[in-house]
TORKOLPA-61418 format. One record per residue: residue in three letters; x, y, z of N, C-alpha, C in turn. Coordinates in nm, 2 decimals, decimal comma, padded with zeros to 4 digits, m for minus. Example, Ala and Ser with C-alpha at 12.3 -4.5 7.8 and 13.67 -1.06 7.14 Angstrom:
{pt 'ALA'; {01,32; m00,57; 00,78}; {01,23; m00,45; 00,78}; {01,32; m00,33; 00,78}}
{pt 'SER'; {01,28; m00,22; 00,71}; {01,37; m00,11; 00,71}; {01,29; 00,00; 00,79}}
***
This chain:
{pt 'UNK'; {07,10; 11,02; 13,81}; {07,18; 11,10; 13,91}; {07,32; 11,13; 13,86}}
{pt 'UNK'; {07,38; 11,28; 13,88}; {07,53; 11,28; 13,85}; {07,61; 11,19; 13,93}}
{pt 'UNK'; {07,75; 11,12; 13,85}; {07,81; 11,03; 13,95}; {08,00; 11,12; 13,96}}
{pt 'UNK'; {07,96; 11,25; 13,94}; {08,02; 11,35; 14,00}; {07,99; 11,46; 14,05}}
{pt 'UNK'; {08,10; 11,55; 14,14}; {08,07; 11,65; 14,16}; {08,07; 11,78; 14,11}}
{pt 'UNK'; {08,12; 11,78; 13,99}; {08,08; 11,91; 13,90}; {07,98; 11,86; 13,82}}
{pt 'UNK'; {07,93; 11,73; 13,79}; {07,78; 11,73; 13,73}; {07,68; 11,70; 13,83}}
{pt 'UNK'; {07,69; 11,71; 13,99}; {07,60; 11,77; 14,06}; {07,58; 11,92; 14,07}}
{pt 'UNK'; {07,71; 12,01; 14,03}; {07,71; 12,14; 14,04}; {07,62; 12,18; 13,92}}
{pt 'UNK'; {07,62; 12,11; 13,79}; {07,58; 12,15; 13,67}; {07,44; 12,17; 13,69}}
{pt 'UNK'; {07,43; 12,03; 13,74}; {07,25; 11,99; 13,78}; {07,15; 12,09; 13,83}}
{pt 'UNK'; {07,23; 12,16; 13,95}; {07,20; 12,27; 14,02}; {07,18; 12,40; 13,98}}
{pt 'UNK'; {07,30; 12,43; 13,86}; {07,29; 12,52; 13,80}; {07,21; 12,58; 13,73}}
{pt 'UNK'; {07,18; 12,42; 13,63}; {07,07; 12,42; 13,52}; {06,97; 12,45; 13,59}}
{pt 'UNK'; {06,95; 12,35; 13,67}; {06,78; 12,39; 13,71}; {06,76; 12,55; 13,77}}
{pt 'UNK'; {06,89; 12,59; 13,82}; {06,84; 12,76; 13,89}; {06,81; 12,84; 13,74}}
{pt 'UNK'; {06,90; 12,83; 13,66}; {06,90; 12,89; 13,56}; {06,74; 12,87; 13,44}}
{pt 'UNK'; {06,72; 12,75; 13,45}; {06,56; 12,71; 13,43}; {06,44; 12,77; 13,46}}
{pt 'UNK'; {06,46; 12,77; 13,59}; {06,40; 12,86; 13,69}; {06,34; 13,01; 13,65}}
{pt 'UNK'; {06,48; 13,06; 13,64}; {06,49; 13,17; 13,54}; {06,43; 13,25; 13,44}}
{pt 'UNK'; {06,48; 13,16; 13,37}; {06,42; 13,16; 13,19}; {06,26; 13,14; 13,21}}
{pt 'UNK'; {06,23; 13,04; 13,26}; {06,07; 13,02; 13,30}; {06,00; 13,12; 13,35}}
{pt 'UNK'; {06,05; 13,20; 13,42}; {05,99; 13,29; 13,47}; {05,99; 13,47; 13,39}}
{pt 'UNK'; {06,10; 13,47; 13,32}; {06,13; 13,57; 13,25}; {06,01; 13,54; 13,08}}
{pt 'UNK'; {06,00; 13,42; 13,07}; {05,92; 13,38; 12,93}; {05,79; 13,42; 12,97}}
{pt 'UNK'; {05,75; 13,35; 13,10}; {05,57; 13,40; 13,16}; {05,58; 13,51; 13,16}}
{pt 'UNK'; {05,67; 13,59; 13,23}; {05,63; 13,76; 13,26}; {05,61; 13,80; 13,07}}
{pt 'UNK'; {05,73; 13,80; 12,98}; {05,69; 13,84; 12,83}; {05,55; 13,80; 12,83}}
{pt 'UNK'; {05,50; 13,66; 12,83}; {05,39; 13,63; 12,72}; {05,29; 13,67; 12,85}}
{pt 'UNK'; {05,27; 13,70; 12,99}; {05,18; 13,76; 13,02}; {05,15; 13,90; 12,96}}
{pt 'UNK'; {05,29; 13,96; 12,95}; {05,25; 14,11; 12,87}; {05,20; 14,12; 12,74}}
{pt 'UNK'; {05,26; 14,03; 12,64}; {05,21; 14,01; 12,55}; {05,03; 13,96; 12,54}}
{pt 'UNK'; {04,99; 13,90; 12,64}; {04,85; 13,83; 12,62}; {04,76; 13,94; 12,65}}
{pt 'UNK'; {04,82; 14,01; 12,74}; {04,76; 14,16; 12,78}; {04,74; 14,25; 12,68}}
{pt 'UNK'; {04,85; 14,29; 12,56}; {04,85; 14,42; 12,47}; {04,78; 14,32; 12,34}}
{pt 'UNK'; {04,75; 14,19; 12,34}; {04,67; 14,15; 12,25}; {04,56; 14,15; 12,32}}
{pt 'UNK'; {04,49; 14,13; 12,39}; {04,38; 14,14; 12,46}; {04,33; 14,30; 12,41}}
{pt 'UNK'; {04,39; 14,35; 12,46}; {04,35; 14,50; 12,45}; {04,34; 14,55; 12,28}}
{pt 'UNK'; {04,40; 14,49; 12,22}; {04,41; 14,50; 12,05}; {04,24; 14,43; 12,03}}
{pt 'UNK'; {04,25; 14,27; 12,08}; {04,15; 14,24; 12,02}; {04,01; 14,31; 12,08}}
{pt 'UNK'; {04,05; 14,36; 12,19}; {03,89; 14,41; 12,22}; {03,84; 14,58; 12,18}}
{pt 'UNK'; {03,99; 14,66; 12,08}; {03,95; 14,72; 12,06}; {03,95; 14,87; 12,08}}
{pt 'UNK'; {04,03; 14,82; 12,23}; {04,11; 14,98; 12,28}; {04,24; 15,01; 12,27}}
{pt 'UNK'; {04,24; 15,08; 12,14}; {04,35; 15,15; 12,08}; {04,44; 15,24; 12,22}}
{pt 'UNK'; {04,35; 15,30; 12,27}; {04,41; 15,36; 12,38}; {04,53; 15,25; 12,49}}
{pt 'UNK'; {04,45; 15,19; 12,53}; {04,49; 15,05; 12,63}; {04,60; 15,02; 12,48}}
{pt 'UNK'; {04,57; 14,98; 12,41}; {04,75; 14,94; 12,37}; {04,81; 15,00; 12,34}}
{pt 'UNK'; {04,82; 15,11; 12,26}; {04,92; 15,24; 12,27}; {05,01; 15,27; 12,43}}
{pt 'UNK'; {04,96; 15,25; 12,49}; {04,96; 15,27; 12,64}; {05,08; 15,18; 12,70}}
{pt 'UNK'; {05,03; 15,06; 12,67}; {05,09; 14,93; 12,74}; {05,24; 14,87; 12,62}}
{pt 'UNK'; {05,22; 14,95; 12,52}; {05,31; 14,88; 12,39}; {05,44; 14,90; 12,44}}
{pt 'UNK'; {05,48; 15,05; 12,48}; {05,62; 15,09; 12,59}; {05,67; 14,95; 12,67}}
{pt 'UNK'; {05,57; 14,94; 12,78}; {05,61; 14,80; 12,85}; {05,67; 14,68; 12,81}}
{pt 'UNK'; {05,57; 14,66; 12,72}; {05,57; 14,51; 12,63}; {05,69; 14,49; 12,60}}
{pt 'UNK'; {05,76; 14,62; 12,50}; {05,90; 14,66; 12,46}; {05,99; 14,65; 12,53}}
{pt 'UNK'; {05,96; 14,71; 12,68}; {06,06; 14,68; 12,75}; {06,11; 14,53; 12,82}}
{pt 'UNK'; {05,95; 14,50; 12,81}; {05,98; 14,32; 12,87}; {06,09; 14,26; 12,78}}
{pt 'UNK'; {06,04; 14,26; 12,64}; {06,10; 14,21; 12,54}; {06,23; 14,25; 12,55}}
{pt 'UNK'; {06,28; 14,37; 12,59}; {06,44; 14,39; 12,56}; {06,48; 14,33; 12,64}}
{pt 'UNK'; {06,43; 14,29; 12,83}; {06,51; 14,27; 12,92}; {06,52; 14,10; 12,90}}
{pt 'UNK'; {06,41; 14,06; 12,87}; {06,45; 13,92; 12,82}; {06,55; 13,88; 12,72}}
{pt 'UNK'; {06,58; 13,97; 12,62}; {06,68; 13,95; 12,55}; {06,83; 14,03; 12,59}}
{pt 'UNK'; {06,83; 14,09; 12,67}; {06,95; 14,12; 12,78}; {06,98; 14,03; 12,92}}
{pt 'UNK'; {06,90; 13,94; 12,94}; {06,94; 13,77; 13,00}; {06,96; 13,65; 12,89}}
{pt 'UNK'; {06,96; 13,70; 12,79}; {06,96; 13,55; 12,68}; {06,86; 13,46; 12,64}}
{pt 'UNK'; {06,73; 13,51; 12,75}; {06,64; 13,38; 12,72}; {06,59; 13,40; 12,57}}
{pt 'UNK'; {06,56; 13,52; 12,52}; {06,53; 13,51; 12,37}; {06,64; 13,59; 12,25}}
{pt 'UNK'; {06,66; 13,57; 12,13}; {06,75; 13,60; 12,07}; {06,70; 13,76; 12,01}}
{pt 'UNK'; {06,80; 13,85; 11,98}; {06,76; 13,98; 11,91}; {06,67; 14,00; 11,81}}
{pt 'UNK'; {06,68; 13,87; 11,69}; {06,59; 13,82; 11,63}; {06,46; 13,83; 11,64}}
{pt 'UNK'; {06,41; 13,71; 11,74}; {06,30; 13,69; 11,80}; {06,23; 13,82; 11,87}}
{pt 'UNK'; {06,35; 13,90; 11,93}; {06,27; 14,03; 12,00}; {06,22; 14,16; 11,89}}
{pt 'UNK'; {06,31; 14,14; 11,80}; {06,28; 14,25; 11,69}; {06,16; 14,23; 11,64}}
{pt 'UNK'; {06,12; 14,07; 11,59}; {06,00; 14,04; 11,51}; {05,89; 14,04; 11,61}}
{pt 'UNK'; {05,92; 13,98; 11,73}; {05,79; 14,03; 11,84}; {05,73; 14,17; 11,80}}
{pt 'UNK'; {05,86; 14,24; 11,85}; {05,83; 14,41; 11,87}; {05,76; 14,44; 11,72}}
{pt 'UNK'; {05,76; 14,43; 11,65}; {05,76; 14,43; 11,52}; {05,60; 14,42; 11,48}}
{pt 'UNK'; {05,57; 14,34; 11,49}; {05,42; 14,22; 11,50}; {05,33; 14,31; 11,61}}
{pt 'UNK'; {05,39; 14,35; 11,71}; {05,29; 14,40; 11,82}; {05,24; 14,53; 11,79}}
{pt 'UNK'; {05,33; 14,59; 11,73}; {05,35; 14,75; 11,73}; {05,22; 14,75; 11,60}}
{pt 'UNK'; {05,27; 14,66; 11,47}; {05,14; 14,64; 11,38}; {05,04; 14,63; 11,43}}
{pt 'UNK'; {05,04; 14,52; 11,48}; {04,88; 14,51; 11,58}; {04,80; 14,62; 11,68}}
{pt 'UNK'; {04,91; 14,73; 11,72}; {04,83; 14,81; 11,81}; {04,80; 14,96; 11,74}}
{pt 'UNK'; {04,88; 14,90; 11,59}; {04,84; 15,02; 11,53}; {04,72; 15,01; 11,47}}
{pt 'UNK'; {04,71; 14,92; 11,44}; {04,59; 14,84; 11,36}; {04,48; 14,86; 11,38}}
{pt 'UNK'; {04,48; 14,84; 11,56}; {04,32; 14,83; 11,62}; {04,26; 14,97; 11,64}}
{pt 'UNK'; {04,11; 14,99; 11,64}; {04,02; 15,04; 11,59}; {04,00; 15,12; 11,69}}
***
Protein backbone atom coordinates (compact mmCIF):
# COMPACT_ATOMS: atom_id res chain seq x y z
CA UNK A 1 0.00 0.00 0.00
CA UNK A 2 1.24 3.71 -0.67
CA UNK A 3 2.25 5.34 2.70
CA UNK A 4 1.53 8.68 0.89
CA UNK A 5 -0.61 10.78 -0.66
CA UNK A 6 0.83 11.44 -4.02
CA UNK A 7 1.75 7.68 -4.20
CA UNK A 8 -1.86 6.94 -3.61
CA UNK A 9 -2.57 9.48 -6.52
CA UNK A 10 0.18 7.66 -8.67
CA UNK A 11 -1.51 4.32 -7.85
CA UNK A 12 -4.66 5.59 -9.24
CA UNK A 13 -3.25 6.96 -12.03
CA UNK A 14 -1.35 4.06 -13.14
CA UNK A 15 -4.00 1.81 -12.91
CA UNK A 16 -6.50 4.29 -15.02
CA UNK A 17 -3.92 4.69 -17.42
CA UNK A 18 -3.42 0.64 -17.51
CA UNK A 19 -6.79 0.42 -18.12
CA UNK A 20 -6.21 2.31 -21.14
CA UNK A 21 -3.40 0.91 -22.83
CA UNK A 22 -5.19 -2.55 -22.23
CA UNK A 23 -7.86 -1.73 -23.96
CA UNK A 24 -6.32 0.25 -26.88
CA UNK A 25 -3.69 -3.04 -27.35
CA UNK A 26 -7.12 -5.49 -27.62
CA UNK A 27 -8.94 -3.24 -30.04
CA UNK A 28 -5.24 -3.27 -32.36
CA UNK A 29 -4.71 -7.06 -32.09
CA UNK A 30 -8.51 -7.68 -32.42
CA UNK A 31 -8.15 -5.83 -35.84
CA UNK A 32 -5.17 -7.28 -36.59
CA UNK A 33 -6.56 -11.06 -35.88
CA UNK A 34 -9.34 -10.11 -38.23
CA UNK A 35 -7.17 -8.86 -41.47
CA UNK A 36 -5.07 -12.02 -40.78
CA UNK A 37 -7.92 -14.16 -40.61
CA UNK A 38 -9.14 -12.87 -43.78
CA UNK A 39 -5.42 -13.20 -45.42
CA UNK A 40 -5.35 -16.74 -44.16
CA UNK A 41 -8.58 -17.77 -45.51
CA UNK A 42 -7.98 -16.27 -48.69
CA UNK A 43 -10.20 -13.24 -49.35
CA UNK A 44 -8.03 -10.82 -50.92
CA UNK A 45 -11.13 -8.76 -51.14
CA UNK A 46 -11.95 -8.85 -47.15
CA UNK A 47 -8.42 -7.64 -46.65
CA UNK A 48 -7.89 -5.07 -49.03
CA UNK A 49 -11.09 -3.74 -47.49
CA UNK A 50 -10.29 -3.90 -43.73
CA UNK A 51 -6.24 -2.99 -44.28
CA UNK A 52 -7.58 1.04 -44.14
CA UNK A 53 -8.87 0.33 -40.63
CA UNK A 54 -6.17 -1.82 -39.35
CA UNK A 55 -3.92 1.35 -40.30
CA UNK A 56 -5.98 3.45 -38.65
CA UNK A 57 -6.12 1.46 -35.35
CA UNK A 58 -2.41 1.30 -35.59
CA UNK A 59 -1.88 5.15 -35.92
CA UNK A 60 -4.34 5.97 -33.09
CA UNK A 61 -2.60 3.74 -30.79
CA UNK A 62 0.51 5.26 -31.52
CA UNK A 63 -1.01 8.81 -31.07
CA UNK A 64 -1.81 7.68 -27.23
CA UNK A 65 1.76 6.26 -26.76
CA UNK A 66 0.83 2.82 -26.13
CA UNK A 67 2.98 1.70 -29.10
CA UNK A 68 6.07 3.39 -30.56
CA UNK A 69 6.30 4.76 -34.45
CA UNK A 70 8.64 1.99 -34.90
CA UNK A 71 6.50 -0.79 -33.92
CA UNK A 72 3.51 0.82 -35.98
CA UNK A 73 5.48 1.30 -39.12
CA UNK A 74 6.69 -2.47 -39.09
CA UNK A 75 3.05 -3.69 -38.20
CA UNK A 76 1.72 -1.60 -41.07
CA UNK A 77 4.41 -2.86 -43.10
CA UNK A 78 4.06 -6.75 -42.44
CA UNK A 79 0.21 -6.43 -42.88
CA UNK A 80 -0.03 -4.58 -46.07
CA UNK A 81 2.66 -7.66 -47.35
CA UNK A 82 0.35 -10.10 -46.21
CA UNK A 83 -2.83 -8.74 -47.76
CA UNK A 84 -1.05 -8.26 -50.82
CA UNK A 85 0.10 -11.66 -50.86
CA UNK A 86 -3.18 -13.42 -50.40
CA UNK A 87 -4.75 -15.24 -53.26
Amino acid sequence: MPNTKSAERRMRNSERKRQHNRAILSRLRKHEKGLRDAVNAGKKADATKTLPDVHSVIDKAVKSGVITRAAANRKKSRLTIAANRSK
